[in-house]
C-alpha positions in Angstrom: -73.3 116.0 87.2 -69.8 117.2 85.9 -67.4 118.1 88.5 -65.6 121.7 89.1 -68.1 123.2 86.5 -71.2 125.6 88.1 -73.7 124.7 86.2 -74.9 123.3 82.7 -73.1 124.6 79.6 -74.7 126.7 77.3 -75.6 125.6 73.8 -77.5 125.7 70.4 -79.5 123.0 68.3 -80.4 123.9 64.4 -82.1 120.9 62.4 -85.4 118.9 63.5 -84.8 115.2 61.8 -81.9 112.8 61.5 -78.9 111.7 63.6 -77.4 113.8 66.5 -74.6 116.0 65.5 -72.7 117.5 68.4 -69.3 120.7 67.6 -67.2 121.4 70.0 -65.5 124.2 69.5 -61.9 125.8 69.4 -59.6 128.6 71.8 -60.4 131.4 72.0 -63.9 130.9 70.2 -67.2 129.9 71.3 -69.8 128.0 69.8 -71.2 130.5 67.5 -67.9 129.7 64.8 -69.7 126.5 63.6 -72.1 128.6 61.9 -71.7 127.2 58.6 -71.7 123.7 59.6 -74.9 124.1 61.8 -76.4 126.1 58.8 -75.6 122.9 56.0 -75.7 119.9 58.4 -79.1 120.4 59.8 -80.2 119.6 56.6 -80.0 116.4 57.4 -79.0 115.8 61.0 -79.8 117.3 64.1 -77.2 119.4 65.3 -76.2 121.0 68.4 -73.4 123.5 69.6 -71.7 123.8 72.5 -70.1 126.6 74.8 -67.5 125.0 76.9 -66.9 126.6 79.8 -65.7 130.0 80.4 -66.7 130.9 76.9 -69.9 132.2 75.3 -72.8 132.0 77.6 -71.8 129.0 79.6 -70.8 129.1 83.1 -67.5 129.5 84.9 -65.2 126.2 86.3 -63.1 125.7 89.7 -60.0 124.9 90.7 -59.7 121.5 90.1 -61.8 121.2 86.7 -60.6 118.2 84.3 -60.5 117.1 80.8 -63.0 114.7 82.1 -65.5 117.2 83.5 -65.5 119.1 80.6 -66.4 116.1 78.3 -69.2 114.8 80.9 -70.4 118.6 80.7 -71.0 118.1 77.0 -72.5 114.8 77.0 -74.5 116.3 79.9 -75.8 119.4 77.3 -76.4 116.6 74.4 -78.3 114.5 77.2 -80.3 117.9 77.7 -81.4 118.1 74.0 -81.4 114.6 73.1 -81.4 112.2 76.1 -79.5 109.1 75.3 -78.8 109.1 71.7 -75.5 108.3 70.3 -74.0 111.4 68.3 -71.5 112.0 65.9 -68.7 113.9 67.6 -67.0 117.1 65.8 -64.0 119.2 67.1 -61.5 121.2 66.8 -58.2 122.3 68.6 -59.9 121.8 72.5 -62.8 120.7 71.1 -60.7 117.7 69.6 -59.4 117.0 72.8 -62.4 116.4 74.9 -64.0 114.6 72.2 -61.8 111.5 73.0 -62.3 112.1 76.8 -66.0 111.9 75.7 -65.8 108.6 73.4 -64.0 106.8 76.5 -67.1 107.9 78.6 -69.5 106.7 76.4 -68.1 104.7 73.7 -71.5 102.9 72.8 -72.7 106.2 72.2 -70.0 107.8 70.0 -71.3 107.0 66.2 -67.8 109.1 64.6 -65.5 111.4 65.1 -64.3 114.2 63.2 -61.3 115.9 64.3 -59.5 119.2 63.2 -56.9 121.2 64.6 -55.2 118.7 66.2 -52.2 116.8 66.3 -50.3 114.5 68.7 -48.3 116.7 70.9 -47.6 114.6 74.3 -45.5 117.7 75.7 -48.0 120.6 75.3 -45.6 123.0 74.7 -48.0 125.4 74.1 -50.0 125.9 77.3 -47.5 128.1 79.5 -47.6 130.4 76.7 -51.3 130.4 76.7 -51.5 130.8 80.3 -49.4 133.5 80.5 -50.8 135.8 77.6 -54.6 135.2 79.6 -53.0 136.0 83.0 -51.6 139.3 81.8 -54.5 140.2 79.5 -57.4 138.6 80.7 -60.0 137.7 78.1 -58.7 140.9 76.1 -56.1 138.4 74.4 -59.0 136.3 72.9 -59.2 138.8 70.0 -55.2 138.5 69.0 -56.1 134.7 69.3 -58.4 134.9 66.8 -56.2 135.7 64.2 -53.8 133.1 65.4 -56.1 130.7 64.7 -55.9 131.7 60.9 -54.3 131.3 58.3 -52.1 134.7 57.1 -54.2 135.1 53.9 -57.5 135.1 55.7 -56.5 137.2 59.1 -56.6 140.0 56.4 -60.4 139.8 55.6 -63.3 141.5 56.5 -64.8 137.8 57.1 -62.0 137.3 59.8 -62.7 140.8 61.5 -66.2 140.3 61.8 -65.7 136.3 63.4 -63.1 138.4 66.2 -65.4 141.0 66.9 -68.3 138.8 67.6 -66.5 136.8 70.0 -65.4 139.2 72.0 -68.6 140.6 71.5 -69.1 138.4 74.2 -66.1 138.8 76.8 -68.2 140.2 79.6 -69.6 136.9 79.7 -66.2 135.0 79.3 -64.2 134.3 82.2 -60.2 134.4 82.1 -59.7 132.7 85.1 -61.6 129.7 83.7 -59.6 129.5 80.6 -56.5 129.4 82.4 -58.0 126.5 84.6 -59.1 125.2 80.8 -55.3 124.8 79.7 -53.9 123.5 83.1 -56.6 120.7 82.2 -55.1 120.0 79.2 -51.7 120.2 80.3 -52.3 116.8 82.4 -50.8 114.0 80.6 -53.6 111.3 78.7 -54.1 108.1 80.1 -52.1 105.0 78.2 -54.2 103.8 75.0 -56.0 107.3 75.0 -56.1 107.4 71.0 -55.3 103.7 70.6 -58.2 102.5 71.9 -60.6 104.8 70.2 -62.8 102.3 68.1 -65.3 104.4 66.0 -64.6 105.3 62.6 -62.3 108.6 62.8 -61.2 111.2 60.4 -58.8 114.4 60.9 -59.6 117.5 58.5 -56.3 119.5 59.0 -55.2 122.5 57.3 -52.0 122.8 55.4 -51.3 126.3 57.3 -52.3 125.3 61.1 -49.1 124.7 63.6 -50.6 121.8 64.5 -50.6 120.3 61.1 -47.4 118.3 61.0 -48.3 116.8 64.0 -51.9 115.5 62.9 -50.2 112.9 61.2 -48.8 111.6 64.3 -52.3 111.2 65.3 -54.1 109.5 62.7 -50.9 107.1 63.4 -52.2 106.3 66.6 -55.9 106.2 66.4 -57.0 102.3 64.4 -58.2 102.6 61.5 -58.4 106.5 61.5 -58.3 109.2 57.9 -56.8 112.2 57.3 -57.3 114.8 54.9 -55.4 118.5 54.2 -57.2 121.4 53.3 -54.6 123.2 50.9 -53.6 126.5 52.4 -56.2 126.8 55.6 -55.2 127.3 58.9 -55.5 125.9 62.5 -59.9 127.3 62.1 -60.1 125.7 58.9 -63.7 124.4 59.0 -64.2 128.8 59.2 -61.9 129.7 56.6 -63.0 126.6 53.8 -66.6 125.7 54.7 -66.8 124.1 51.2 -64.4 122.0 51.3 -64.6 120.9 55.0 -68.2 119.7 54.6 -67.5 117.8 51.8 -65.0 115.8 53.6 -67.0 115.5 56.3 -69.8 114.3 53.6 -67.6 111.3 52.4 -66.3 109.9 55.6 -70.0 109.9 56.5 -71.4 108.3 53.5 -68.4 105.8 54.0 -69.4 104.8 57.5 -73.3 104.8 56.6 -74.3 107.8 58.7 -75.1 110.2 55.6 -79.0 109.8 55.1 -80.8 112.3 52.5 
């Protein structure tokens, strides 16, 4: 069982044939925001969705909680829905950083990774700020962070408004005090050969519009053999924002690397 988490996380499946497909989501989301991509890719593969802790309808974590616990905790909620098969991994901003902790747990059963919303920042210059905003405003901050997560042309949508309503929607079920313990987790330094010794095939989508975008390149850099490609004015969510266009990417690397099957 994961550590410092109480209890199993919460999550969806969509699709009934085909290779595992797990999504891990984003701040200050849940797993509800890979609605397209659970809608298209259980066409062929079997997908499931995650709530990481402290978001959605999973449970809370303790003092203490990990990087590591929350990627046992997912392979834990894949184990649940499909007990020891190898899946193909799919993140974004957190989501992209557990997913490694989760390939170095079980690299024989990692079949790809596909990254967004992520870049190489060793400092985390980011979380104190994070910290702060949820320590003052609790999970009321998660609908400001919404829009953060957005490019400036799509935070003025209707499409964007209805995605921040229905997560916080949910915020009697979220916990504040488990995000916070969320980005003290992710303020720990990785251990050496974290991203260099990540072996299955690898791919960062990354919008031109995200913060982290300068940075993904840095990455891709240091993960072997790993691809990168920009969607042209999306932001740090742009899997939400250009559905289109981040499937088909996610299409080719798969038909690359043998794991797209119609």
């Amino acid at each position: 069982m994961a550590q410092h988490i109480e209890g199993p996380l919460y999550y969806e499946r969509l699709g009934r044939s085909g290779p595992v497909m797990a999504f891990i989501h984003p701040n200050p989301m849940d797993q509800s925001c890979w609605l397209f991509q659970m809608a298209h890719f259980s066409t062929w593969y079997r997908c499931i969705a995650i709530d990481i802790p402290g978001y959605g309808r999973s449970p809370k974590a303790t003092d203490g909680l990990t990087m590591g616990d929350m990627a046992a905790a997912c392979w834990e909620a894949i184990d649940d829905a499909f007990p020891g098969e190898r899946a193909i991994l799919v993140g974004c901003s957190v989501g992209s950083i557990i997913i490694p902790h989760m390939v170095h747990q079980h690299p024989d059963r990692t079949a790809a990774l596909i990254l967004s919303g992520t870049g190489y920042n060793p400092g985390k210059e980011f979380v104190p700020s994070r910290i702060e905003n949820y320590t003052e405003r609790g999970t009321d901050f998660r609908w400001d962070y919404t829009f953060e997560d957005l490019s400036p042309a799509f935070r003025a949508t209707p499409l964007a408004h209805y995605f921040a309503e229905m997560f916080t929607e949910r915020n009697s079920s979220a916990d504040a005090a488990t995000i916070i313990r969320q980005f003290k987790a992710i303020q720990q330094p990785e251990p050496e050969g974290h991203f260099e010794n990540i072996a299955a095939p690898t791919i960062i989508l990354t919008g031109s519009e995200d913060g982290a975008h300068k940075s993904s390149f840095a990455l891709q850099k240091r993960i072997p053999n790993c691809e990168l490609r920009v969607l042209p004015g999306a932001g740090h969510a742009c899997y939400m924002e250009q559905p289109w266009l981040f499937d088909r990417f996610m299409v080719e690397f798969l038909k690359k690397n043998g794991l797209y099957e119609t």
